[in-house]
C-alpha positions in Angstrom: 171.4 -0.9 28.3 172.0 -3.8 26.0 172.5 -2.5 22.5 173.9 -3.1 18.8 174.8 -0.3 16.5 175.3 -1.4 12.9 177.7 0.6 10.3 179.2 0.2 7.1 176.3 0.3 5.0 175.7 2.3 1.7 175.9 2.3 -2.1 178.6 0.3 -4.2 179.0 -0.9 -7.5 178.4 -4.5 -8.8 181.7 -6.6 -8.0 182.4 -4.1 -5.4 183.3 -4.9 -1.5 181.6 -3.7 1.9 182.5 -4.3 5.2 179.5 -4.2 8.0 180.0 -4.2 11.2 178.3 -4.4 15.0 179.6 -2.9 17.9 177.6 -4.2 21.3 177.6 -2.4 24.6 175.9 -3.2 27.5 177.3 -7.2 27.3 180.1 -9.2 25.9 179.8 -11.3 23.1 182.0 -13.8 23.9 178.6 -16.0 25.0 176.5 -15.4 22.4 176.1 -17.2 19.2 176.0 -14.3 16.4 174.6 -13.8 12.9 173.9 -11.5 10.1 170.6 -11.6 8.1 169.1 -9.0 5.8 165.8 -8.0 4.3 165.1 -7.0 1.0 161.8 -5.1 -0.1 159.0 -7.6 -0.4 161.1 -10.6 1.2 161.1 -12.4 4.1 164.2 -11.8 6.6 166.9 -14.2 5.8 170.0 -15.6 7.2 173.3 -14.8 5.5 175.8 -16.0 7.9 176.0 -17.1 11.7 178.7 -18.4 13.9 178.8 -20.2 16.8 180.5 -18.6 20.5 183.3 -21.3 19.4 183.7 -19.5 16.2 182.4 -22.2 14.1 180.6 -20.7 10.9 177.5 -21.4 8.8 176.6 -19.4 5.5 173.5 -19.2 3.0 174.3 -20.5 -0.2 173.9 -17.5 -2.1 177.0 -15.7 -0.3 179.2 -18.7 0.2 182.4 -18.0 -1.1 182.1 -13.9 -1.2 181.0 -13.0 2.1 183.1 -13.9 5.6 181.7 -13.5 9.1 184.0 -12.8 11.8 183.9 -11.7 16.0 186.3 -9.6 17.6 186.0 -10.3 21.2 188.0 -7.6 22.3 186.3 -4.6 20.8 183.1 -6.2 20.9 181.9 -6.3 17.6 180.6 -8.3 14.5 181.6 -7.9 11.1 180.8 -8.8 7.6 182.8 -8.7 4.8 181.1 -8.4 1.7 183.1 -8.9 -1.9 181.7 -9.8 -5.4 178.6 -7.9 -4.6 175.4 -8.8 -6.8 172.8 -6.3 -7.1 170.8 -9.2 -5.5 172.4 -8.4 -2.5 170.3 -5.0 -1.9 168.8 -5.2 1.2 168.9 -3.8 4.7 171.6 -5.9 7.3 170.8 -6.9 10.8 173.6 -8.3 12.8 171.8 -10.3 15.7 172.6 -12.9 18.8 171.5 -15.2 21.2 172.6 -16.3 25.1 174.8 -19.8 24.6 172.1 -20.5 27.4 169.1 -20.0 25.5 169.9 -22.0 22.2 173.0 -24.2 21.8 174.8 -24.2 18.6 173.0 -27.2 16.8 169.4 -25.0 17.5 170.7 -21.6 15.5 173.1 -22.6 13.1 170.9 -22.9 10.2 170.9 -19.2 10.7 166.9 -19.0 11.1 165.7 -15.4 12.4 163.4 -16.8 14.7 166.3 -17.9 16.4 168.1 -15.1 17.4 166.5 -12.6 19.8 168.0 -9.4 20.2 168.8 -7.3 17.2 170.3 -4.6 16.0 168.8 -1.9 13.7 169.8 -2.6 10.3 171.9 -0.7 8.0 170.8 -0.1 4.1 173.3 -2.1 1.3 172.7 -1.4 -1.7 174.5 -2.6 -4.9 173.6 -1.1 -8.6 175.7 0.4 -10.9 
């Protein structure tokens, strides 16, 4: 059974750090372009940050500079390091992919939800003093 279980979640101070993560069973990620997006109440789903099976990397403007996407091929997972945090960064994380076969890079790597098709099922972030 395909599946993504999401940790690292929870409360922290503004200026604090958090580190997400993905771990994937049931398939390898090592063909899948990969993202994080997250949801806040009220708001549309969002990208934060995708990267490409080749590793290449894309980030929403808000983050750039605080947060850092990475894969680990050999556990399996996805991970999201979080520092500066903003209280505008409350929301709940998805970590998501897509087949290399079904979109190529160029497609997903504006980080678009409707791009990615299997997700996991969010973890809560939130960031208030």
């Amino acid at each position: 059974q395909l599946q993504f279980v999401e940790s690292g979640g929870g409360l922290v101070q503004p200026g604090g750090s958090l580190r997400l993560s993905c771990a994937a069973s049931g398939f390898s990620l090592d063909y899948y372009h990969i993202g994080w997006f997250r949801q806040a109440p009220g708001k549309e789903r969002e990208g934060v940050s995708c990267m490409s099976s080749g590793d290449s990397t894309n980030y929403a403007d808000s983050v750039k500079g605080r947060f850092t996407i990475s894969r680990d091929n050999v556990m399996n997972t996805v991970n999201l390091q979080m520092n500066s945090l903003k209280p505008e960064d409350t929301a709940v994380y998805y970590c998501a992919a897509v087949h290399v076969t079904v979109s190529a890079w160029p497609v997903v790597s504006s980080c678009a939800p409707n791009r990615y098709d299997f997700w996991g099922q969010g973890t809560q972030v939130t960031v208030s003093s």
